[in-house]
N, C-alpha and C positions, 0 to 999 in steps of 0.2 A: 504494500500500500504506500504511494505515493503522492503527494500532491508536484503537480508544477507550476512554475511559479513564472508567470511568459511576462517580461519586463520587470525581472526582478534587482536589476542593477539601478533602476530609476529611483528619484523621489521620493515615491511612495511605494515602490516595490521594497525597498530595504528594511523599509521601517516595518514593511506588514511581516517579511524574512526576521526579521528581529523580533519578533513578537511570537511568529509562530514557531521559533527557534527553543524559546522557552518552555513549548508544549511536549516534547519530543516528537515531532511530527515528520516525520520523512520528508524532504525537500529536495528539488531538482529545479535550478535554476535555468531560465532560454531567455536569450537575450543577444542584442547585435552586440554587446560593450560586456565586459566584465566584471562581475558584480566581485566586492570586499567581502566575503567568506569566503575565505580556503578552503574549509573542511565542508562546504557544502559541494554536490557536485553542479557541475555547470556546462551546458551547449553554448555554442554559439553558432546561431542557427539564423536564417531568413524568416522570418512566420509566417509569410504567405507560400511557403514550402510544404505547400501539402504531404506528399511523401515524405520528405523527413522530418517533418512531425509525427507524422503515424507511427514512422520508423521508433521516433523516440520515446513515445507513451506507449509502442508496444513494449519494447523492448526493458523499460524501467520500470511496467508496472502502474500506470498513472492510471490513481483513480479519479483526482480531482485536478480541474486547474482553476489558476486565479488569474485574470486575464488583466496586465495592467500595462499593455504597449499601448502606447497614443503619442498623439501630437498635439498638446494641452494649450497651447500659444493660440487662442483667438486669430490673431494679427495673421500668423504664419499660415493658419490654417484657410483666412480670407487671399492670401497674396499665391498660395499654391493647393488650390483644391484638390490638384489631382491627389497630390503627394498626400493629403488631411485622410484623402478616401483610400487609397493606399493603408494607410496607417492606423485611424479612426476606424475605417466598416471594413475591409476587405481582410483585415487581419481577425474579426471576429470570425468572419465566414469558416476563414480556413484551419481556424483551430477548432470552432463547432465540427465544421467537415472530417478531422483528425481526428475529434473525439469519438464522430460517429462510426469511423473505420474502426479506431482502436477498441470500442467497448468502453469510454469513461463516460463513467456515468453524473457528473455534476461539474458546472462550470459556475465562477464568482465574478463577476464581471464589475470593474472599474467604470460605471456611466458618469454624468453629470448632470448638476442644475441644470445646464446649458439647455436642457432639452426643453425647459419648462417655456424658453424664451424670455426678453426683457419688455414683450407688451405688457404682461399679468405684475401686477402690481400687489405686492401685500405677501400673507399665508401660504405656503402651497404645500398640498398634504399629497400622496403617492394615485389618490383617484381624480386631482390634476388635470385636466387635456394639454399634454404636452401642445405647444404651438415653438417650435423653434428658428428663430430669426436669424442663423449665424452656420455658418458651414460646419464648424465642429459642431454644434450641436444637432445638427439635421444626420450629420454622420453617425451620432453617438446615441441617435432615436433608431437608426436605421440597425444601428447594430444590437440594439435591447428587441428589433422585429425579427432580425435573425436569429437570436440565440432563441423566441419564444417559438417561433415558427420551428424548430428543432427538436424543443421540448414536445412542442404537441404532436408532430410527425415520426419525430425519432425516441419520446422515451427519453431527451434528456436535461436532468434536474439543475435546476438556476438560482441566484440570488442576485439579482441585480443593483448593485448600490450606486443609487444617486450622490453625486458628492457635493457638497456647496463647494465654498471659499476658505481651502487646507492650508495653513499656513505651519511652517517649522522648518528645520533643517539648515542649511548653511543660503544664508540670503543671497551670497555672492554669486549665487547657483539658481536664484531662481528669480521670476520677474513679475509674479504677485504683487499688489501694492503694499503690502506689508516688508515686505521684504524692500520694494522699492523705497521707501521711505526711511530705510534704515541704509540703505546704500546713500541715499541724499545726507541722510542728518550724519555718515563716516565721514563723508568727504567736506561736512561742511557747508550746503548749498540747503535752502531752504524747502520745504516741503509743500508743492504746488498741489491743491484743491480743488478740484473741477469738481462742483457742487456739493458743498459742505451737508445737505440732509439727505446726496445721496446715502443708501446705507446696503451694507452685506449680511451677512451669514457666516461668520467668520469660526471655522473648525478646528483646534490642531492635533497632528496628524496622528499623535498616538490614538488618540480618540477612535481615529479612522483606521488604524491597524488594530484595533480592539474591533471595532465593529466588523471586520473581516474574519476574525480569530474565532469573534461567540457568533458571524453565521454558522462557520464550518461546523463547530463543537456541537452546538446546539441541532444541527441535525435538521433545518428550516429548509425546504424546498418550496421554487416555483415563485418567490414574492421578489416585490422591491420594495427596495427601503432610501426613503432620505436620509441622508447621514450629514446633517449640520449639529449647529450647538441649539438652534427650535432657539434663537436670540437673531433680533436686530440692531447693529453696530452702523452709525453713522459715519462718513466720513471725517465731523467734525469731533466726534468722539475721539474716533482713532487720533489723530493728531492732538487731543490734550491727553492722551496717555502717552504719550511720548513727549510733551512737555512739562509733564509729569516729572517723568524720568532726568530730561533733561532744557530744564528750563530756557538756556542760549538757544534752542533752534527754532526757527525764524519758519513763518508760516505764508503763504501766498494765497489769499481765497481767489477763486474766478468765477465766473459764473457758468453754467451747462445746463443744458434743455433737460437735461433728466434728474435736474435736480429735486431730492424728494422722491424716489422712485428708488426701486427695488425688490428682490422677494427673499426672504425667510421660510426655514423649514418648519414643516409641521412633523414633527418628532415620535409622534405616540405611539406611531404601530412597532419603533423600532425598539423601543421602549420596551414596549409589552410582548416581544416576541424574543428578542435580542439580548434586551437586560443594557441599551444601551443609555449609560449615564456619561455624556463628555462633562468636562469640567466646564464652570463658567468661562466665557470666552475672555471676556474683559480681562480677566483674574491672568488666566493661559497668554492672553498678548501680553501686559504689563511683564511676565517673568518672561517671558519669548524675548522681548524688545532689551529687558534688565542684564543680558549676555552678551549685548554688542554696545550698548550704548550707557552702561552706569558707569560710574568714575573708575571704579574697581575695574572695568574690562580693559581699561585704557592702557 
C-alpha cells in the first residue's frame, strides 16, 4: 500500500509529505524537480505520460494519489493557456487514466476557490454554482469534471479540496500577497493597496496539509471540501498586522473597482466530516509575518 504523491516537491506538496511522513504512510514521490527527502522514494516523471505512470503505480503498488501539479500563477496561466491546460486539466486526465489502468482506487485532488469565480461576492459553501472567470480556474473546474466523471464510470473514489488563499513557506519562493508584502517591507519599499476593503480567505498551509492527512485517515469518499480558515481578512487588515509588527513601513492606498468584494469559505461540512479546525488566521499571519520581519529576525 502506497500513496503517491504527483507534485510533491512543490509548495504544498512538501508540506502535505511532511505531515503524512508522520503517519507512517508509504510515500512515492512524481514530480518534474526533486523533492528534499532522501529517504522517500522518488520518479521523475512527465505526468501526462500515461504509460509511465501506469508503469509506476503498477509497479509500486499505488493505492492512492494526491494530485498536486498545477500552474497556480493566475497571470501565467492568462499569458499561456495552452501550457495552464497542459498543466491544470490535462495532467488530471492522465493520472485519473493511470489510475484506471492500474486498479487505484482513490485520488485527492488539489482544486481551488478559483472555480467559485470573482462575480459571487460574500459566503461560498461547497453546493456553490461554480461560475469561473479566469483560465486556471475554468481548468481547475474542468478537472474536478474529470476526476467525477471517472468516479461514476470507473468506480473511482475522490476528495476534492477546494483551496482558498494558502499562505506559508519561504516568501522569496512564492508570489501570494502575503508573501508579496513581506518581500516589499525586506527591501524597504512600501506596501501598495489596490482596494483596502478588498478582502481574502487567508489559510496556512499546515492547516491545509492536515486537511489532506484527516481526508485520507478518515476514510471520506466522493465529496468536496473548502479548505479556508471560514474568516474574512481585509486588505486593510492585512497591512496593520504588519505595522503591527513593524511600525516604519510605509503604506500606499489606491483605489480599485473591486474594492469591497471578495468570497470566504463556508467551513462546516469540513468540519463535520474532516475534524477540520485551522487556527485563527489573523493569529497564523501575525506569527507567519513575526519570522521575517520582527527585530529578532534581522
Amino acid at each position: 500500500m502506497t500513496i503517491l504523491v504527483a507534485g510533491g516537491s512543490g509548495f504544498i506538496g512538501s508540506h502535505i509529505v511532511k505531515k503524512f511522513l508522520n503517519s507512517d504512510i508509504p510515500l512515492l514521490i512524481a514530480d518534474i524537480r526533486e523533492a528534499d527527502f532522501p529517504h522517500i522514494p522518488q520518479k521523475k516523471i512527465d505526468i501526462n505520460d500515461v504509460e509511465a505512470l501506469t508503469r509506476l503505480m503498477t509497479n509500486n503498488n499505488v493505492t492512492a494519489v494526491i494530485h498536486l501539479v498545477g500552474l497556480p500563477n493566475i497571470s501565467d496561466c492568462e499569458k499561456d493557456p495552452m501550457m495552464s491546460f497542459k498543466i491544470n486539466a490535462l495532467s488530471t486526465q492522465s493520472i485519473v487514466e493511470a489510475m484506471r489502468k492500474s486498479d487505484v482506487e482513490k485520488i485527492l485532488f488539489a482544486s481551488s476557490a478559483a472555480v467559485y469565480g470573482y462575480k459571487i461576492n460574500g459566503k461560498v459553501s461547497e453546493e456553490t454554482e461554480p461560475r469561473p472567470d479566469t483560465i486556471y480556474g475554468f481548468h481547475k473546474l474542468f478537472s474536478e469534471q474529470i476526476i467525477k466523471s471517472y468516479a461514476e464510470r470507473y468506480g473511482i473514489k475522490f476528495v476534492i479540496l477546494r483551496l482558498f488563499n494558502v499562505f506559508g513557506g519561504d516568501p522569496t519562493l512564492r508570489t501570494d500577497i502575503i508573501s508579496l508584502f513581506i518581500k516589499q517591507a525586506l527591501n524597504r519599499k512600501p506596501l501598495i493597496v489596490f482596494g483596502p476593503n478588498k478582502y481574502r480567505d487567508f489559510i496556512y498551509i499546515e492547516d491545509v496539509a492536515q486537511a489532506f492527512l484527516s481526508s485520507y485517515q478518515r476514510n471520506v469518499e466522493n465529496k468536496i471540501f473548502n479548505i479556508g480558515s471560514g474568516n474574512k481578512i481585509t486588505l486593510e487588515e492585512l497591512v496593520s498586522i504588519f505595522k503591527e509588527i513593524n511600525p516604519q513601513i510605509q503604506v500606499i492606498t489606491k483605489e480599485s473597482p473591486d474594492d469591497g468584494t471578495g468570497i470566504y469559505a463556508d467551513i462546516t461540512l469540513a468540519k463535520n466530516l474532516l475534524g477540520f479546525n485551522p487556527r485563527n488566521p489573523r493569529e497564523a499571519i501575525r506569527d507567519y509575518i513575526k519570522r521575517f520581519l520582527s527585530p529578532s529576525s534581522n
